[in-house]
Backbone as a chain_set.jsonl record, in Angstrom:
{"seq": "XXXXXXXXXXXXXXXXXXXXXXXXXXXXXXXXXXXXXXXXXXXXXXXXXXXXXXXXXXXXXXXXXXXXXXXXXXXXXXXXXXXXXXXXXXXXXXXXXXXXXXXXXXXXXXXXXXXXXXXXXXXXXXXXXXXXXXXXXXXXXXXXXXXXXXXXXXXXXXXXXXXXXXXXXXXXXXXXXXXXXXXXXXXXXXXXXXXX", "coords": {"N": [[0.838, -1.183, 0.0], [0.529, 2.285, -0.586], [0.538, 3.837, 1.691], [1.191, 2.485, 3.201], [-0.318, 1.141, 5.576], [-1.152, -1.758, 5.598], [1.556, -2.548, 6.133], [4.809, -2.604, 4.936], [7.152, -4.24, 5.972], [7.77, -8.187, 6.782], [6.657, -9.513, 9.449], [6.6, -11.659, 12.173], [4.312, -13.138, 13.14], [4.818, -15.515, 14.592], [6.602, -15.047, 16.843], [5.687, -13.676, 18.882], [4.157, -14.977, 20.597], [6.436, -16.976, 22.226], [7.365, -20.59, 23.159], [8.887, -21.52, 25.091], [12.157, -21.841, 26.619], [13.745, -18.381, 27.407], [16.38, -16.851, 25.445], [18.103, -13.692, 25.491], [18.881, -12.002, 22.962], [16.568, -13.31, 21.84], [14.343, -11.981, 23.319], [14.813, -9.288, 22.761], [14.39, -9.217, 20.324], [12.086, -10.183, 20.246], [10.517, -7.947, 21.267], [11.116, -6.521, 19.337], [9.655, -7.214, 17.542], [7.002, -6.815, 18.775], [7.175, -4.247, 18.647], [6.77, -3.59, 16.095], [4.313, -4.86, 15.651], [2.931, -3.005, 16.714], [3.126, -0.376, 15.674], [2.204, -1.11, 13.183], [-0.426, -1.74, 13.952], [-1.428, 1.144, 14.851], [-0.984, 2.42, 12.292], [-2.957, 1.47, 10.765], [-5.457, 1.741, 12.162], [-4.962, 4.627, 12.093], [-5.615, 5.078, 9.517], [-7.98, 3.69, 9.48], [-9.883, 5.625, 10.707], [-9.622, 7.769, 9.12], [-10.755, 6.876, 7.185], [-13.658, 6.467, 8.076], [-14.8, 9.323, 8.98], [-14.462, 10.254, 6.415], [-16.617, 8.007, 4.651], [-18.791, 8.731, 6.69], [-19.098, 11.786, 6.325], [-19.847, 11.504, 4.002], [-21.965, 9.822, 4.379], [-23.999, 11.729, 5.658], [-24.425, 13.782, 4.36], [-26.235, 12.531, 2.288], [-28.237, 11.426, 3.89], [-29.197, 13.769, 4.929], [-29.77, 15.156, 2.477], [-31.731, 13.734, 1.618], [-33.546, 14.273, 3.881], [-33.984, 16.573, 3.585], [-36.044, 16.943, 1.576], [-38.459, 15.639, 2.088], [-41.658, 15.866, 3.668], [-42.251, 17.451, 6.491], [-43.489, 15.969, 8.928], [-42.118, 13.678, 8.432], [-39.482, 14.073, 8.129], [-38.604, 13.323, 10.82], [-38.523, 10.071, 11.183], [-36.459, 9.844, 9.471], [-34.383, 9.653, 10.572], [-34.82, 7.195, 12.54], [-34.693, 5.85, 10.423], [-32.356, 5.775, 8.847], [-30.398, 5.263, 10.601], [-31.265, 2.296, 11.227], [-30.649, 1.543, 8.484], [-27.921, 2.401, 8.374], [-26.767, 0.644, 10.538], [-27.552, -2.166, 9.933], [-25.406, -2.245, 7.284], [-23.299, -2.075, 8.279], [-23.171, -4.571, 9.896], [-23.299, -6.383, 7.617], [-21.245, -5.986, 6.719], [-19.235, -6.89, 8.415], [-20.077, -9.24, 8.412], [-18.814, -9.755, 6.275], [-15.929, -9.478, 6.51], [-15.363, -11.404, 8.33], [-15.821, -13.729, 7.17], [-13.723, -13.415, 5.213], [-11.679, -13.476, 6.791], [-11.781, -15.284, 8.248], [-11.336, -17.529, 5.961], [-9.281, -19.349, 5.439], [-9.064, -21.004, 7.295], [-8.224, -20.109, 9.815], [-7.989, -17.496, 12.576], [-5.715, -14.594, 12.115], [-3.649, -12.582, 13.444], [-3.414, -10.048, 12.106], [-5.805, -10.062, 11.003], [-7.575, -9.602, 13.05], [-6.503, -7.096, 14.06], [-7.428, -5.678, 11.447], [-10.334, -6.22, 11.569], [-11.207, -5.049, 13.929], [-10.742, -2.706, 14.138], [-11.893, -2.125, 11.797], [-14.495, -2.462, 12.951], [-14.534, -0.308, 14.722], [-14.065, 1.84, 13.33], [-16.843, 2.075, 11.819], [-18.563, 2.446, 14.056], [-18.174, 4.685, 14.567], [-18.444, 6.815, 12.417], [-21.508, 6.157, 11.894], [-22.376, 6.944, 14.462], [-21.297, 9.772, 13.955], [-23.13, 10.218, 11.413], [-26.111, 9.639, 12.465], [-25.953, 11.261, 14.754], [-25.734, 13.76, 13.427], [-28.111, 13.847, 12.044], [-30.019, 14.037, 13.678], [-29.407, 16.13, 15.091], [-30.12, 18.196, 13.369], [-33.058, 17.221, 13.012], [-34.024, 18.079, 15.526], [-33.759, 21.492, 15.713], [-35.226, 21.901, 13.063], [-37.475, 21.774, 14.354], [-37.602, 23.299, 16.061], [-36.621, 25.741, 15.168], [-38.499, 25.994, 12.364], [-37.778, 25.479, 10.073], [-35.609, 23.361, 8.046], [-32.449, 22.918, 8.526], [-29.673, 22.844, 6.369], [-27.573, 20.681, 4.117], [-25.269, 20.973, 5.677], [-25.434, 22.189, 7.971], [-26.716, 24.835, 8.178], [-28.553, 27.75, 8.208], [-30.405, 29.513, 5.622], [-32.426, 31.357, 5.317], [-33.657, 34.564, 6.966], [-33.926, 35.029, 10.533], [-35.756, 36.158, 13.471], [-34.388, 37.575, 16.347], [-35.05, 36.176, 19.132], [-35.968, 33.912, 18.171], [-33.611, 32.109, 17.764], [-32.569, 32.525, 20.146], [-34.383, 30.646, 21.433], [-33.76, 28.555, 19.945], [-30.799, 27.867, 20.925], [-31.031, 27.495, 23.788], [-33.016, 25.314, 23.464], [-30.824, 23.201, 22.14], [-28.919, 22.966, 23.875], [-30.467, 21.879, 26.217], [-31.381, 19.621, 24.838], [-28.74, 18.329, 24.369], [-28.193, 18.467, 27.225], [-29.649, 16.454, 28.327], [-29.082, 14.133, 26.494], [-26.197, 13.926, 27.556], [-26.822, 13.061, 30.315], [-28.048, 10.769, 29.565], [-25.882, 8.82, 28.497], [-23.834, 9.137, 30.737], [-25.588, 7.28, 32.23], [-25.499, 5.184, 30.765], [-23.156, 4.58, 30.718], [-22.696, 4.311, 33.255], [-23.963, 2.022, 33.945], [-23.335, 0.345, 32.325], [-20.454, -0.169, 33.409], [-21.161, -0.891, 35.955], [-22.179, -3.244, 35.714], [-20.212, -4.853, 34.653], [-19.176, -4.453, 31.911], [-17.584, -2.909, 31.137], [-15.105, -3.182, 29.815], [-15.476, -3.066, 26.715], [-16.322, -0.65, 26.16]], "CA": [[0.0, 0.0, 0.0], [0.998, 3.564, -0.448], [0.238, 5.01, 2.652], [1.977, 1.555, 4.538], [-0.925, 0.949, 6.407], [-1.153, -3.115, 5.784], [2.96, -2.5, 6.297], [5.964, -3.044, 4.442], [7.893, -5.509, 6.469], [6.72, -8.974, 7.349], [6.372, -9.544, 11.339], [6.588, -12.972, 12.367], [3.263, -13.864, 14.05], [5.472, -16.656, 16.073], [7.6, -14.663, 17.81], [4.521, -13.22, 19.739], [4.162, -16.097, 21.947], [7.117, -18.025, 22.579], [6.751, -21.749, 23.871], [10.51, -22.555, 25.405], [12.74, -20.897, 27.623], [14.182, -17.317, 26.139], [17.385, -16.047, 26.108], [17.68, -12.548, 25.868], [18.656, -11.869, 21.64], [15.367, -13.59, 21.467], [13.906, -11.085, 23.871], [14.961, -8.362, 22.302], [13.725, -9.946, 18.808], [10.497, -9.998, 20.209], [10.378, -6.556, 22.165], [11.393, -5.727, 17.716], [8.447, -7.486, 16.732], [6.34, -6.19, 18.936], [7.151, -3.015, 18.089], [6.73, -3.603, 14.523], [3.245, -4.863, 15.77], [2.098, -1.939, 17.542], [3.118, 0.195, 14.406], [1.106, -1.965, 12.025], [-1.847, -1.111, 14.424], [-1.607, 2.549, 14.626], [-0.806, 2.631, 11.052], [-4.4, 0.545, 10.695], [-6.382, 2.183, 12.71], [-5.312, 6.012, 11.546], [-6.344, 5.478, 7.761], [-9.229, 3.31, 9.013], [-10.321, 6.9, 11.249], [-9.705, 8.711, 8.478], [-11.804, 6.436, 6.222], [-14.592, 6.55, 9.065], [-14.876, 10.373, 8.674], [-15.037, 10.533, 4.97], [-17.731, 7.858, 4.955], [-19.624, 9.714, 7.631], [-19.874, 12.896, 5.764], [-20.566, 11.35, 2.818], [-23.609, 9.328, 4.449], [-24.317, 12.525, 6.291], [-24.375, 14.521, 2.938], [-26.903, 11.648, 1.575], [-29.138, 11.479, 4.63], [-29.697, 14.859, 5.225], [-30.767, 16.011, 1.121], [-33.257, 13.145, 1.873], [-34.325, 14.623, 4.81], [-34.591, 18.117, 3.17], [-36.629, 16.449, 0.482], [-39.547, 15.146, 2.933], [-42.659, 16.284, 4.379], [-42.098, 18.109, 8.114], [-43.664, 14.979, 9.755], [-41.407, 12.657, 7.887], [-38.021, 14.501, 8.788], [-38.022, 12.662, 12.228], [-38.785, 8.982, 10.478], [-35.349, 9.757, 8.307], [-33.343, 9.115, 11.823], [-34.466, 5.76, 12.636], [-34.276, 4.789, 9.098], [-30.763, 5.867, 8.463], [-29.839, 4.041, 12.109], [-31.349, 0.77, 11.041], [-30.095, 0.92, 7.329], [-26.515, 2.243, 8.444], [-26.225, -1.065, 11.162], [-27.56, -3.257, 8.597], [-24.279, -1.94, 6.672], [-22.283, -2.307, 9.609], [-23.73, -5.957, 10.46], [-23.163, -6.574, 6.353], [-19.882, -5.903, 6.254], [-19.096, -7.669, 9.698], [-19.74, -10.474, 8.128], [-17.914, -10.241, 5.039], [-14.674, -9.579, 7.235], [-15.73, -12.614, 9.114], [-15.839, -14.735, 5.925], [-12.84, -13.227, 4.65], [-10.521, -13.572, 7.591], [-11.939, -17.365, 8.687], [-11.474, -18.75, 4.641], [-7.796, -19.95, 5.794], [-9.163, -21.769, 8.62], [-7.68, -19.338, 11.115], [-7.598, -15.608, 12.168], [-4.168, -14.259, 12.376], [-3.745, -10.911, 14.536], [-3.417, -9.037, 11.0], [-7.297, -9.681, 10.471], [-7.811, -9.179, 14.001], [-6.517, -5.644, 14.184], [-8.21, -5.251, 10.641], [-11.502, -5.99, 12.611], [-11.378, -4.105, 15.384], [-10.423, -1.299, 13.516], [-12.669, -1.709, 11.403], [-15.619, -1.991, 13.861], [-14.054, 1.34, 15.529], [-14.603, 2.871, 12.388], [-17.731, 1.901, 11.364], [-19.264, 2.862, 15.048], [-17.656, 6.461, 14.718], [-19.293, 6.574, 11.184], [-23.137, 5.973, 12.578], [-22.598, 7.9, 15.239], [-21.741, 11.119, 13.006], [-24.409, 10.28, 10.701], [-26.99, 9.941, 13.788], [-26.192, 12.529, 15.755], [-25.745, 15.145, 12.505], [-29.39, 14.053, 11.767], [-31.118, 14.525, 14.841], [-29.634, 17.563, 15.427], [-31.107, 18.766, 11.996], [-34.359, 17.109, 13.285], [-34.622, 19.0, 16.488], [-33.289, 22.398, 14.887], [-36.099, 22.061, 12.602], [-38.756, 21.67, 14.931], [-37.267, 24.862, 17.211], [-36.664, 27.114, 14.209], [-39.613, 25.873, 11.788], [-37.108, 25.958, 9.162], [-34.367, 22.964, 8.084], [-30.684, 23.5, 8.233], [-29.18, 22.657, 5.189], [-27.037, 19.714, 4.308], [-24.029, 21.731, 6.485], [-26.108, 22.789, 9.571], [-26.676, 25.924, 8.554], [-29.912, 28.114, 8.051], [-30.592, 30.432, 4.958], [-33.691, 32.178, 6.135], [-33.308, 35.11, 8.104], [-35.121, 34.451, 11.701], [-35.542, 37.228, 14.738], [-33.147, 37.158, 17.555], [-35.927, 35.524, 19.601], [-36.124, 32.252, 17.397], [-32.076, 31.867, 17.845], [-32.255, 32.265, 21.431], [-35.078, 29.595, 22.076], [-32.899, 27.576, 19.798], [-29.922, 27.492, 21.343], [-32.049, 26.641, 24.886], [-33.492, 23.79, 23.109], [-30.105, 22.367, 21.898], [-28.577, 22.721, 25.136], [-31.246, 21.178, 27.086], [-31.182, 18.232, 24.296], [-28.049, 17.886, 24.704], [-27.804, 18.056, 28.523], [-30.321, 14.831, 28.112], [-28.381, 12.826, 25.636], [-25.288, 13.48, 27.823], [-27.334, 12.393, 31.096], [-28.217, 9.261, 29.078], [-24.679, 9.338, 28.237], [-23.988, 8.8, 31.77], [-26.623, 6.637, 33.082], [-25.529, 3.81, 30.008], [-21.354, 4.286, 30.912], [-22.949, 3.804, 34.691], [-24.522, 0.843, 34.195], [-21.882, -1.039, 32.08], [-19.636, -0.589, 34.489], [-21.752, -1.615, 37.024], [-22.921, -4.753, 34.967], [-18.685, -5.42, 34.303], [-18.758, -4.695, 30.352], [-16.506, -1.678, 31.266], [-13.955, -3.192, 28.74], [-15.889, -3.098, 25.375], [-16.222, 0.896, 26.202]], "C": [[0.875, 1.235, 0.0], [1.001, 3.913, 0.831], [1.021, 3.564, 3.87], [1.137, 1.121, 5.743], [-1.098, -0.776, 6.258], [1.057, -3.435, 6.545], [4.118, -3.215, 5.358], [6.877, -3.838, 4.361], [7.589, -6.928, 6.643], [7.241, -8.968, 8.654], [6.204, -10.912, 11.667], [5.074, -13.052, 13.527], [3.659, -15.119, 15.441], [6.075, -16.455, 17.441], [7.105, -14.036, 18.475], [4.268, -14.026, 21.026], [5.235, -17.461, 21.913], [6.942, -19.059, 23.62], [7.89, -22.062, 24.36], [11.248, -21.37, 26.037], [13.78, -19.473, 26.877], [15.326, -16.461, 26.268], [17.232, -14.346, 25.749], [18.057, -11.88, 24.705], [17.122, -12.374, 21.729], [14.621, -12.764, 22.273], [13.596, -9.981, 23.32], [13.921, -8.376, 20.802], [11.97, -9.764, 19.231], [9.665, -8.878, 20.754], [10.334, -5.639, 20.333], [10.065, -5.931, 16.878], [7.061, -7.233, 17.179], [5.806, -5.042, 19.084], [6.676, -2.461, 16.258], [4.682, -3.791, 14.482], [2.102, -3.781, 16.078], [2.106, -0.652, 16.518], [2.114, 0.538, 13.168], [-0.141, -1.741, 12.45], [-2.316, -0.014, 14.514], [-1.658, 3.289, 13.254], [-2.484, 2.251, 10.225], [-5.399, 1.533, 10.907], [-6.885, 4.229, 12.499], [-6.071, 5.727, 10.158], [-7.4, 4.497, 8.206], [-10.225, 4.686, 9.972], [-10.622, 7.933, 9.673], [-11.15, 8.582, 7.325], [-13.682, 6.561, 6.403], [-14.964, 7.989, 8.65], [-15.554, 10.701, 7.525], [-16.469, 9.838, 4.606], [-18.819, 8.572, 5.69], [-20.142, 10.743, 7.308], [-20.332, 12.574, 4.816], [-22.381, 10.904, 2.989], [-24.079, 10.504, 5.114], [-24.931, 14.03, 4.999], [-25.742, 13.661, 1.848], [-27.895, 11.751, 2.143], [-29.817, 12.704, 4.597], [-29.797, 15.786, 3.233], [-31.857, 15.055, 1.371], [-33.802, 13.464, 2.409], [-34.868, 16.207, 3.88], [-35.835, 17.861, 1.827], [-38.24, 15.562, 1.072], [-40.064, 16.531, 3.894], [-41.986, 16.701, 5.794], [-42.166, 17.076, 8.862], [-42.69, 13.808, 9.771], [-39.746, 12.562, 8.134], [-37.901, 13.888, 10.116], [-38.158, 11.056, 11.753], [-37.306, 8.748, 9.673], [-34.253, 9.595, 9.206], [-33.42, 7.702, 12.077], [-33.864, 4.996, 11.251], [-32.992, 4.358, 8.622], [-29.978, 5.234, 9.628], [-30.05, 2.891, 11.638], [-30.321, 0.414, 9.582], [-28.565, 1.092, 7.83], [-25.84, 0.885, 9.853], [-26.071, -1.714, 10.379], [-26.169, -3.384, 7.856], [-23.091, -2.52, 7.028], [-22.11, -3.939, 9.581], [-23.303, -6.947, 8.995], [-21.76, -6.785, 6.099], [-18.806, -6.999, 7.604], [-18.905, -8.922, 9.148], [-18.898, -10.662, 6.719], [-16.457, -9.924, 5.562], [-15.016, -10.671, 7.845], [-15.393, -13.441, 8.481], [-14.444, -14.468, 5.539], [-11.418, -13.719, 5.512], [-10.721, -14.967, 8.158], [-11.464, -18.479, 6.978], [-10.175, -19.955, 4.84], [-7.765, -21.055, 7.066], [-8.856, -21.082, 9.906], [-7.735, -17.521, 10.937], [-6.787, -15.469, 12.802], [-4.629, -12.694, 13.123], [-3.721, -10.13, 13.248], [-4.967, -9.099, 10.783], [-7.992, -9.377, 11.825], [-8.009, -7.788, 14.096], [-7.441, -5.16, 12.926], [-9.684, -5.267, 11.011], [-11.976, -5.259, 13.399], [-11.409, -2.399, 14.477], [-11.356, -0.707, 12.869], [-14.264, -1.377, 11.462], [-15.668, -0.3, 14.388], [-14.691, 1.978, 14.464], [-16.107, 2.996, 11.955], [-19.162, 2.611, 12.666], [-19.352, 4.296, 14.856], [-18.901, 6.86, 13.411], [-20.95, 6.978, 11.367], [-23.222, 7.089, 13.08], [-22.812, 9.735, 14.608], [-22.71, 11.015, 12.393], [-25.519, 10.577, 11.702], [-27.184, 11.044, 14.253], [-26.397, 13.984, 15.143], [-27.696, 15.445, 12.15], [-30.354, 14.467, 12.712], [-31.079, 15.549, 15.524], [-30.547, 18.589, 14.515], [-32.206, 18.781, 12.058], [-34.899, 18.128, 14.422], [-34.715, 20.704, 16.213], [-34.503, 23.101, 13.739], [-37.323, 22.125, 13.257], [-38.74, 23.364, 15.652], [-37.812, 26.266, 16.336], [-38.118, 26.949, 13.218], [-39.112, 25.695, 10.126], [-35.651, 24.105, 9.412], [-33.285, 23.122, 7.597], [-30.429, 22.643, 6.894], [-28.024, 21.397, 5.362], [-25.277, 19.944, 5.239], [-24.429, 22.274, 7.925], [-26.684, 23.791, 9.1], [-28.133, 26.822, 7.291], [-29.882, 29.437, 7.396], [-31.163, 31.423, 5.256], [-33.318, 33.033, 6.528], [-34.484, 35.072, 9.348], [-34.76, 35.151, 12.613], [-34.73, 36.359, 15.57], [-33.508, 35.796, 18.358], [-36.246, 33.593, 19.335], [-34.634, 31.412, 17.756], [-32.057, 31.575, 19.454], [-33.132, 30.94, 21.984], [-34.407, 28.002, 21.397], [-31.846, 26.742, 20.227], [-30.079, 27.066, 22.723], [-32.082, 25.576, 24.369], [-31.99, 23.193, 23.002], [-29.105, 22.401, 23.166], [-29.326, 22.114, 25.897], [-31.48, 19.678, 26.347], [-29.763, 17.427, 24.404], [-27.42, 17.104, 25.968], [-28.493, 16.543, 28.643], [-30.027, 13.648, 27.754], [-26.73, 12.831, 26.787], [-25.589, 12.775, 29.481], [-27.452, 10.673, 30.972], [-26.669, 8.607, 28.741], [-24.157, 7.925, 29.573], [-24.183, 7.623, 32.394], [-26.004, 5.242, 32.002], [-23.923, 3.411, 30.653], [-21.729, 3.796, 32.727], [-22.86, 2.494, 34.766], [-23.638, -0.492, 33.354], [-20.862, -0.974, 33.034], [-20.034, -1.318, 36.171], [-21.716, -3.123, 37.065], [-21.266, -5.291, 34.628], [-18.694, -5.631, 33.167], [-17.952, -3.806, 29.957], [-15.434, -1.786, 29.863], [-14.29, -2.763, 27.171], [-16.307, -1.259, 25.297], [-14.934, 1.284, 26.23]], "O": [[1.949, 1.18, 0.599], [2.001, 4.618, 0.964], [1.282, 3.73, 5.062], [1.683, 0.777, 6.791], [-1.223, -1.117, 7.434], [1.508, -4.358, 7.223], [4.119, -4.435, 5.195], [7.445, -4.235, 3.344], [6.365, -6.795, 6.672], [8.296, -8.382, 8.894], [5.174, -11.275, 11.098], [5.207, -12.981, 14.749], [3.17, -15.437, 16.526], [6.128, -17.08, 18.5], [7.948, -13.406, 19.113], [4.217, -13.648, 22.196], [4.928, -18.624, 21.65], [6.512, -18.778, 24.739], [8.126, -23.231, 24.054], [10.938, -20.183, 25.941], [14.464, -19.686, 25.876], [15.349, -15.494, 27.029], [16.099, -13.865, 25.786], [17.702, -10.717, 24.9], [16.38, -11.395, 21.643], [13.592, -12.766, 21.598], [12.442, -9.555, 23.264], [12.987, -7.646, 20.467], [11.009, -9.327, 18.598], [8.436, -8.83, 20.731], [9.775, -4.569, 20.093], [9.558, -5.253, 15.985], [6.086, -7.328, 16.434], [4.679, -4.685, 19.429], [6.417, -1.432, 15.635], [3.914, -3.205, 13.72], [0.902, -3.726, 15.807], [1.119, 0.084, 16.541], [1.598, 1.487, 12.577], [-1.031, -1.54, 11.624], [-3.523, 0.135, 14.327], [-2.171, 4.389, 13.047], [-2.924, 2.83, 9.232], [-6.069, 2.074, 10.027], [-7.926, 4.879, 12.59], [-7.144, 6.276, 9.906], [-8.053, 4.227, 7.198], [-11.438, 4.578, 9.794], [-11.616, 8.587, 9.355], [-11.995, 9.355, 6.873], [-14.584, 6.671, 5.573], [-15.671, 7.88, 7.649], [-16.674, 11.194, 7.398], [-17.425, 10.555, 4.308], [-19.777, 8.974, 5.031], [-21.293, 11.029, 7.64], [-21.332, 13.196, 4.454], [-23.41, 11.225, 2.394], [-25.252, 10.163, 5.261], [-25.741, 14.947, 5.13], [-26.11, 14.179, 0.793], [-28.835, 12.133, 1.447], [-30.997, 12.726, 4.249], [-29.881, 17.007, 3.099], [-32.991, 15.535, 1.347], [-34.974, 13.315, 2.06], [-36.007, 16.64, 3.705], [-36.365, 18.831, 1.285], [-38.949, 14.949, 0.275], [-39.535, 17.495, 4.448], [-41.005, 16.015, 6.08], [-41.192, 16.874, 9.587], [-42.444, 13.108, 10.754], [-39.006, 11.588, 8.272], [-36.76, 14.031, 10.555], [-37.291, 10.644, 12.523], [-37.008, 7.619, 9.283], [-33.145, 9.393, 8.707], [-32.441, 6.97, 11.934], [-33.055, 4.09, 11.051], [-32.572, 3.28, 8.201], [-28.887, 4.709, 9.406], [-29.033, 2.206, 11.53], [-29.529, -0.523, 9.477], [-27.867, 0.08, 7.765], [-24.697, 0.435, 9.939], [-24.987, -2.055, 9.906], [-25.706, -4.521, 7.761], [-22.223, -3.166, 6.44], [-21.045, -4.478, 9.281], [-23.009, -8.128, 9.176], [-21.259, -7.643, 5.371], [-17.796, -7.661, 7.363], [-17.897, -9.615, 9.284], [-18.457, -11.732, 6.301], [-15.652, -10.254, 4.691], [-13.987, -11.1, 7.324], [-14.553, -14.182, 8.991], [-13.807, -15.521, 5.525], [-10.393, -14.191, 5.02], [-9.766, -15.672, 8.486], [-11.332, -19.701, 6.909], [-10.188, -21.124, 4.457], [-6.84, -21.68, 7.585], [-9.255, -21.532, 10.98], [-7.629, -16.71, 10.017], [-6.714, -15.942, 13.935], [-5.673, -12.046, 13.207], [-4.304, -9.091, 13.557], [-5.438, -8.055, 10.331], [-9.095, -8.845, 11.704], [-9.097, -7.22, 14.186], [-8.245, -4.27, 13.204], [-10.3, -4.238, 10.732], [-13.143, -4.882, 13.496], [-12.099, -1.38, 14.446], [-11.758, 0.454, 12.95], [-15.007, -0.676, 10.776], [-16.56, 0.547, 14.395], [-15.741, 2.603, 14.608], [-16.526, 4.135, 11.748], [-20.264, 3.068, 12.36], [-20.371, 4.979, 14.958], [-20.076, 7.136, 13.651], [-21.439, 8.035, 10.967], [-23.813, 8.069, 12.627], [-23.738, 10.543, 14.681], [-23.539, 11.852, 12.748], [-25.877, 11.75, 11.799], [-28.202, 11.735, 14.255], [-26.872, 14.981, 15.685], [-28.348, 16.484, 12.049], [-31.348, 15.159, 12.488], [-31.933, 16.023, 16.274], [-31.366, 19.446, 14.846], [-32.853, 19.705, 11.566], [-35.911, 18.821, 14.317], [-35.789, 21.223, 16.519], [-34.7, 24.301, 13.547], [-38.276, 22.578, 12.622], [-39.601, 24.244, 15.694], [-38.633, 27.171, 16.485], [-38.899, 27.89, 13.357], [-39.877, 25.759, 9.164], [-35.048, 23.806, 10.443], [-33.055, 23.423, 6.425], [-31.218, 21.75, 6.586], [-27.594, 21.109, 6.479], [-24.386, 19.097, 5.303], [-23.659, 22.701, 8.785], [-27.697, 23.869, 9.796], [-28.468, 26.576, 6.132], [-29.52, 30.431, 8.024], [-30.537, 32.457, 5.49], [-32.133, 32.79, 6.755], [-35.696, 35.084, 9.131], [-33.566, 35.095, 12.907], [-34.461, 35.158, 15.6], [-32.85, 34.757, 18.402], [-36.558, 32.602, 19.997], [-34.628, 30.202, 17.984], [-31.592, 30.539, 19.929], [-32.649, 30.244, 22.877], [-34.438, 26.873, 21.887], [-31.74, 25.521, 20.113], [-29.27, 26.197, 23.046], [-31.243, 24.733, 24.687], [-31.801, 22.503, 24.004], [-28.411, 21.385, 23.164], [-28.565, 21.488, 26.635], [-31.721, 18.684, 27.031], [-29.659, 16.204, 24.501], [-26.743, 16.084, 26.09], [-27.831, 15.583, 29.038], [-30.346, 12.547, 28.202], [-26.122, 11.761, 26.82], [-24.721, 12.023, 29.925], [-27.163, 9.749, 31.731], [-26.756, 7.393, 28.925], [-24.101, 6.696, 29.544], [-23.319, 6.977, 32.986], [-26.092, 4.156, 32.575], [-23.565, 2.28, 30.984], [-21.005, 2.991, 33.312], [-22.026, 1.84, 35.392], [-23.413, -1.673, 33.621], [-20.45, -2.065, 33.429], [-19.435, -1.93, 37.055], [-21.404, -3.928, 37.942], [-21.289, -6.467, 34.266], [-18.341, -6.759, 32.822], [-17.542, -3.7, 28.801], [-15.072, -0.871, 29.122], [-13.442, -2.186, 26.489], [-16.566, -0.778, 24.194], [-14.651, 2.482, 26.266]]}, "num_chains": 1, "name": "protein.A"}
């Protein structure tokens, strides 16, 4: 790859878990390869961020002309939809990394980190899409008026309309970060702390 994100070198997968007693060249050797490992993951995980992003605005750029393209009532209907279809996506592709990285009989830590990574990304992804839309949804209900596929509102609208706006999206917010809260509470309560 150009950008060196699958990596350049090979990395011995063996020398990860040695089975026999280790002198201390072989120490080192593996302190090299697990440096080479930890590389290969940061190297992974930036261009799959970056990839996350670009997706994100793009479905965010897709969602929201659909939304501007529907009835008033229908603009809150264009949140779940784009939640269920962008899992589905998610859940779609899940398994075709699944398939892809089991065909060999085994998954090696290279389709591992490609996994993970590429879950990470795919969560981040949603989430922008999601959260860009339902701000758009509430925004529209406040002002009477929807923001444009960028946030932002042509119209001109008295002071008055702005100020009850920016109330509302602070008080929606304070809610979602309550809920926020109350979910990071309760996994840690419940001991799933790690998968956060």
């Amino acid at each position: 790859w150009l950008s060196g994100v699958a990596g350049g070198e090979q990395v011995d997968q063996n020398a990860m878990t040695p089975s026999h007693s280790i002198s201390k060249s072989e120490v080192m050797q593996d302190k090299h390869e697990l440096q080479k490992w930890r590389q290969r993951e940061v190297r992974v995980k930036c261009a799959s961020r970056m990839l996350a992003h670009v997706s994100g605005f793009a479905a965010i750029a897709a969602w929201s002309s659909l939304q501007s393209k529907t009835g008033s009532l229908r603009i809150t209907l264009i949140v779940p939809v784009a939640a269920v279809t962008m899992l589905a996506l998610c859940w779609l592709s899940s398994q075709v990394r699944q398939s892809i990285s089991r065909y060999d009989g085994t998954v090696d830590i290279t389709e591992e980190i490609w996994d993970s990574a590429a879950r990470e990304a795919e969560g981040e992804a949603v989430g922008l899409v999601i959260s860009f839309l339902t701000v758009n949804t509430v925004q529209s209900f406040v002002l009477g008026v929807l923001p444009d596929s960028h946030g932002g509102v042509k119209e001109h609208l008295p002071i008055a309309v702005w100020k009850s706006d920016t109330s509302w999206m602070f008080g929606c917010a304070s809610a979602a970060g309550l809920v926020l809260a109350i979910t990071v509470g309760l996994a840690h309560r419940c001991g799933d702390a790690q998968s956060w």
